[in-house]
N, C-alpha and C positions, 0 to 999 in steps of 0.2 A: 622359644628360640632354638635354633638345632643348633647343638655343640659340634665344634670341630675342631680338633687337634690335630694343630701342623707340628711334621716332626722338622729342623732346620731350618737358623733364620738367618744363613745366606743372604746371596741377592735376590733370587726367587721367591724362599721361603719370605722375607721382606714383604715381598711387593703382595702374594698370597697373600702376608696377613692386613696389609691396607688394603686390598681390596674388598676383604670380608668384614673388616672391621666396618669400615666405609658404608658399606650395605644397612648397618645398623640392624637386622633382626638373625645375625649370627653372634654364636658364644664362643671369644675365639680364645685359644691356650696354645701357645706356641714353647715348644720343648728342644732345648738345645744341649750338649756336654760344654759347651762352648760360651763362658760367665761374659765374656768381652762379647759375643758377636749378639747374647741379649740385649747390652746393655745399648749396645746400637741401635740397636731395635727398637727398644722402647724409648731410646730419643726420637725414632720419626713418626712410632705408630702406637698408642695406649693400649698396647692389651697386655693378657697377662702371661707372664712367664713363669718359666719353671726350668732347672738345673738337671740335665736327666740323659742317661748311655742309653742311645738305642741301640748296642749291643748289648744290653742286660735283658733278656726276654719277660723276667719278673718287673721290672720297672717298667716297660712298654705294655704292662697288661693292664699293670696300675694305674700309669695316663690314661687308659684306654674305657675305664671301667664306666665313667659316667659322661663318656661321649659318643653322641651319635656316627662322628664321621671321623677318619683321620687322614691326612694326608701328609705323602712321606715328600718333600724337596731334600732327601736325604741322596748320598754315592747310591746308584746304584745296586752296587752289592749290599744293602742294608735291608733292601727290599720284599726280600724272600718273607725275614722274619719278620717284618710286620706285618708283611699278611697273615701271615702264623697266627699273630699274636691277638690281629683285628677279626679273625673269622672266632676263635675261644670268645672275646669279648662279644660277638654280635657287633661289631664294627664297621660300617661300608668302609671302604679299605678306597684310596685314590691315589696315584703318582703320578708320574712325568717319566719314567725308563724310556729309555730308545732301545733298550740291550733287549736284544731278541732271546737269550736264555734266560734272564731275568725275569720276563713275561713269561716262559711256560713254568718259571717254578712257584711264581706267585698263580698262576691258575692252577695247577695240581690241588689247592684248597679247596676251589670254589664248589667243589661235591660237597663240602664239608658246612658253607654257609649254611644259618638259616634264616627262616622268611624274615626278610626287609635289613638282607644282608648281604651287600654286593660289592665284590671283587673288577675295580675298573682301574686297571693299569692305563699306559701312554694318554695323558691326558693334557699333554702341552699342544705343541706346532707340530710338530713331524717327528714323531707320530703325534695326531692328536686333530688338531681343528684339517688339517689337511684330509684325512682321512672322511670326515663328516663332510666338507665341501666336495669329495669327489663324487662320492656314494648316490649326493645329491644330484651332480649332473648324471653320474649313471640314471638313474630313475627315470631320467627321461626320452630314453632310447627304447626302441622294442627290442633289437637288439645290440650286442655291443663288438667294438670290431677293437679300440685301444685305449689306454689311461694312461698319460703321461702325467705323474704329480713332482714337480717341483718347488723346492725351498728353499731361501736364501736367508743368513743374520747376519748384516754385514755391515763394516764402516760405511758413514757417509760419505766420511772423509779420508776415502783410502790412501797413505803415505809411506808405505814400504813397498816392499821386493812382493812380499807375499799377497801384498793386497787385501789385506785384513786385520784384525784387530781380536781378542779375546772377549766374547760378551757372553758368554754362559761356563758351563763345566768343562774344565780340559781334559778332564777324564772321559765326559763323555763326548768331544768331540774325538778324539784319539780313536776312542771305541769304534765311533762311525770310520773314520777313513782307514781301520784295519781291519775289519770283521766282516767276515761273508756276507753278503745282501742278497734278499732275498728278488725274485723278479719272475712274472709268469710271462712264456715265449712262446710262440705259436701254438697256444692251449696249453702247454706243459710247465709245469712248477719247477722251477731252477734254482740254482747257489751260483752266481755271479760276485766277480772280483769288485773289491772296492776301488775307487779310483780308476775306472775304467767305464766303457758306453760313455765317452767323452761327446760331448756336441756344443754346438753352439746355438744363441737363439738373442733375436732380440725383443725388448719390450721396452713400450716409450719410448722406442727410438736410440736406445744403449742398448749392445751389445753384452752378452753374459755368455760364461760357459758353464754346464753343467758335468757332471759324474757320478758315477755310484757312490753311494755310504749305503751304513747296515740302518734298520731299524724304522727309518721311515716311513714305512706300509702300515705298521701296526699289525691285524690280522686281516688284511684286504686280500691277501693270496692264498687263503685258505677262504678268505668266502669268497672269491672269488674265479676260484681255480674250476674249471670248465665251462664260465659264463662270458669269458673273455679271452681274445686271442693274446695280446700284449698287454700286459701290466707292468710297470716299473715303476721307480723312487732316483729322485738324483737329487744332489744337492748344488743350488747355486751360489757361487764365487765370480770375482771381478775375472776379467781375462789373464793369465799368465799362472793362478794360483795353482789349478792341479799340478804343471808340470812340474814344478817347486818341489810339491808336498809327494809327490812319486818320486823324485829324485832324494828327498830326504827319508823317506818309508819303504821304497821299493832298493833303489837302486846302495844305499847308504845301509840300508835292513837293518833302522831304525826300528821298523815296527814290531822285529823280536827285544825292543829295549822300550817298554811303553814309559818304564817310569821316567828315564832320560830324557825321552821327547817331553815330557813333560815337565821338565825343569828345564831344559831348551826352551820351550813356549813361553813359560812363565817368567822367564829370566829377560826373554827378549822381544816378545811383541806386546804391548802394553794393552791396559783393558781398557774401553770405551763405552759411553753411557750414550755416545749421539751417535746410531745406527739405525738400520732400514730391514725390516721383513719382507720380505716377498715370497709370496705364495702364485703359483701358478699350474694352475691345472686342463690339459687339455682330454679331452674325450670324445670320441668319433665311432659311429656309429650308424645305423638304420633308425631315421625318425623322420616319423610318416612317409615312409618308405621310401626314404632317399636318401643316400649316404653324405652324411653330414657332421661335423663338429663344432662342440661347443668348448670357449673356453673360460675360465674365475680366473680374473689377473689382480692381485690386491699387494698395494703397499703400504704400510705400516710404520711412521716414521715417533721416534724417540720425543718426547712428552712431559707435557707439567699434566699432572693427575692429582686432584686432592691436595693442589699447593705444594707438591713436589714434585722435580723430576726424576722419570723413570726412561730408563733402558728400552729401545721397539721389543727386544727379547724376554725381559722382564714383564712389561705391557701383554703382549700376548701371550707366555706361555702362564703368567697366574691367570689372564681373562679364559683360557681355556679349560684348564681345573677348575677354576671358582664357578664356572658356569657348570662345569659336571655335577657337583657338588649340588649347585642352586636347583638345578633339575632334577637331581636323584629327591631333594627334600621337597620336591614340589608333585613327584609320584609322577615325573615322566621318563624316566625310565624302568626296565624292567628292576623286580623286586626282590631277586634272588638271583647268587651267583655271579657267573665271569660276565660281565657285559663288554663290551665292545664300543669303542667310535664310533662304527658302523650303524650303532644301536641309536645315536644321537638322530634324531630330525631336525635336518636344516634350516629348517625356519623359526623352530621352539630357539634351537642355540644362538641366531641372529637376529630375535628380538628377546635376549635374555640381555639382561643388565649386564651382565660380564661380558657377553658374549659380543656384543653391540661394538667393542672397540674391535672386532675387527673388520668393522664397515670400512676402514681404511679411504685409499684411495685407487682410482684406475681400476676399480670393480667391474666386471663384465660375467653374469651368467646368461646371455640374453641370445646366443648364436655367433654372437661375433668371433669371430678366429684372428688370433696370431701367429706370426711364424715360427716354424718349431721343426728345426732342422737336427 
C-alpha cells in the first residue's frame, strides 16, 4: 500500500481522504490541530487520525517518517514548511497553492530531494487539471499563436447581488482577486492587474464573464515563455460579479484590508455544496498548416460520490491531487524533484481513477470552437 499523509481535514482535506480511502490500496493518516473537524471526518470517512500543529516542524517530521506521500489541504502559508519537512523525510511532498510565492518557496527544496522524491505543488483545478488539459491541446499544434484557460466554481443557484456563493478557501480566493497575475503578451512575460482583461464569452448558450486572478497558470509562463505569443488565466463568474468585487477591492481598497474582506465574506455570502465547475480552454494555432483552434469545454456538476454528497469543487480539486498522487505511485511521473502540471499526460490523468470525474459534461477536445470574445 503507499501511505499517505493528508495534512487538514476541512472540506478538501475530507473529500481527499474519501477518495483515497475509497481506492482501497492507499494507507491513509489524516493530521489535524483541529479535535472537532477529525471528529467529522471520521463520521463520514474510516481512516485514521491523529491530533498534530503543522506549525511544529518536529511533529511534521514525525508524521512524516513512515509515509510515502504527504499532502498538505492546509492555508497556504503552511506550505513552505512541509515541504521542508517532506524533502528531510524523503517525502513526495503534494498541495493545492494557487499562491504564486508559495510555489517558488516550496521549489527552492526541490535541489535538495532525493531519488523517488518529488516536490509537486498546484495540484487542484486552476492551478492544476487546467494546466494538464491545456498542455494537452498545445501538443497538437506545430505551432502556437494563443492559450486562453478559463475556470469557473460557482453556484448553481446563483441568489444574490454577487452572484456567487463560497465553496472553497476565502483566503485563498481573496488571494486570487488581489495578487499580481501572471500572463504572456506578445511573446513577453508580464504582471497584470487582477480583476481586470474583463471579457465576455458564452458557452451552452449562457453567457459568462471572465477576469484576471493570480495563480492560475501554475508554471505555464515560464514553460512557456517564447513558444507562445498570448498566454493568459481568468477566472469565471456569472455576469455583474467582477464589477461588485472591483468596487469592493479597488475602489473601497478593501484589498489593503484582507482580513476584513474576509469576515465580510464569511459573515455574509453563505457556503454552498450544489455548484458547477467549468473549465474552458481555447488554443489556436498552425495545425497542419492552417491556422486553427481547438477548444476543452467541461462542466462538472456537484454529486453523490461513495453514498455521499460532495461539492463540484471538492469533487475536482481531491480527483486532481489524488490522481497526482496515483500516478507518482504508479512511476508515471518524473522521479526526483519539482515536477510540474505540465509533467502530467493527458491521457494517463483521464483514464486514472481520480482523474475520470473529470470526464464531466459538454467535453470537446476534437476542433470544435467556441466563442471567445
Amino acid at each position: 500500500m503507499h501511505r499517505v499523509l493528508v495534512l487538514g481535514a476541512g472540506k478538501i482535506g475530507r473529500a481527499i481522504a474519501m477518495f483515497l480511502h475509497s481506492a482501497g490500496d492507499f494507507d491513509v493518516l489524516v493530521a489535524d490541530a483541529d479535535n472537532a473537524a477529525l471528529t467529522k471526518l471520521q463520521s463520514m470517512v474510516p481512516v485514521d487520525t491523529t491530533l498534530a500543529d503543522a506549525g511544529d516542524p518536529g511533529q511534521l517530521r514525525s508524521l512524516m517518517q513512515d509515509r510515502d506521500s504527504v499532502i498538505s489541504a492546509l492555508v497556504f502559508s503552511a506550505n513552505p514548511a512541509v515541504a521542508a519537512a517532506a524533502v528531510e523525510t524523503s517525502t513526495s511532498y503534494f498541495d493545492l497553492t494557487e499562491d504564486v510565492a508559495t510555489t517558488r518557496a516550496v521549489r527552492q527544496h526541490a535541489e535538495r530531494c532525493p531519488e523517488g522524491c518529488i516536490l509537486m505543488p498546484q495540484c487542484g483545478l486552476a492551478p492544476g487539471f487546467i494546466s494538464i488539459a491545456a498542455n494537452h491541446l498545445m501538443q497538437q499544434f506545430e505551432s502556437l499563436d494563443s492559450v486562453h484557460m478559463r475556470v469557473g466554481a460557482m453556484p448553481q443557484f446563483p441568489s444574490n447581488a454577487l452572484k456567487y456563493n463560497l465553496t472553497w478557501s476565502t483566503d485563498g480566493l481573496i488571494n486570487e482577486y488581489c495578487n499580481p497575475c501572471e500572463a504572456i503578451h506578445e511573446g513577453r512575460l508580464l504582471e497584470v492587474l487582477p480583476l481586470e482583461g474583463y471579457q465576455e464569452f458564452l458557452l451552452d448558450g449562457v453567457r459568462y464573464e471572465a477576469f484576471n486572478t493570480s495563480g492560475g497558470l501554475g508554471s505555464l509562463c515560464e514553460t512557456m515563455q517564447g513558444k507562445v505569443r498570448e498566454l493568459n488565466y481568468r477566472t469565471i463568474r456569472y455576469l455583474g460579479h467582477c464589477e461588485l468585487m472591483r468596487f469592493l477591492l479597488n475602489d473601497l481598497r478593501l484589498s489593503e484590508r484582507r482580513s476584513l474582506v474576509k469576515e465580510i465574506l464569511e459573515a455574509a455570502i453563505p457556503v454552498t455544496y450544489q455548484d458547477v465547475v467549468i473549465t474552458f480552454v481555447n488554443v489556436s494555432g498552425i495545425r497542419n498548416g492552417q491556422f486553427m483552434q481547438i477548444t476543452d469545454a467541461r462542466k462538472i456538476y456537484h454529486q453523490d460520490v461513495f453514498g455521499r454528497h460532495w461539492s463540484a469543487i471538492q469533487i475536482t480539486t481531491a480527483a486532481g491531487i489524488c490522481a497526482a498522487v496515483d500516478l507518482h505511485a504508479q512511476g508515471k511521473l518524473p522521479n526526483r524533484g519539482f515536477v510540474r502540471q505540465e509533467d502530467i499526460v493527458f491521457e494517463d490523468f483521464m483514464q486514472n481513477r481520480f482523474g475520470r470525474y473529470y470526464a464531466g459534461s459538454g467535453s470537446s477536445s476534437d476542433g470544435s470552437a467556441h466563442s471567445d470574445r
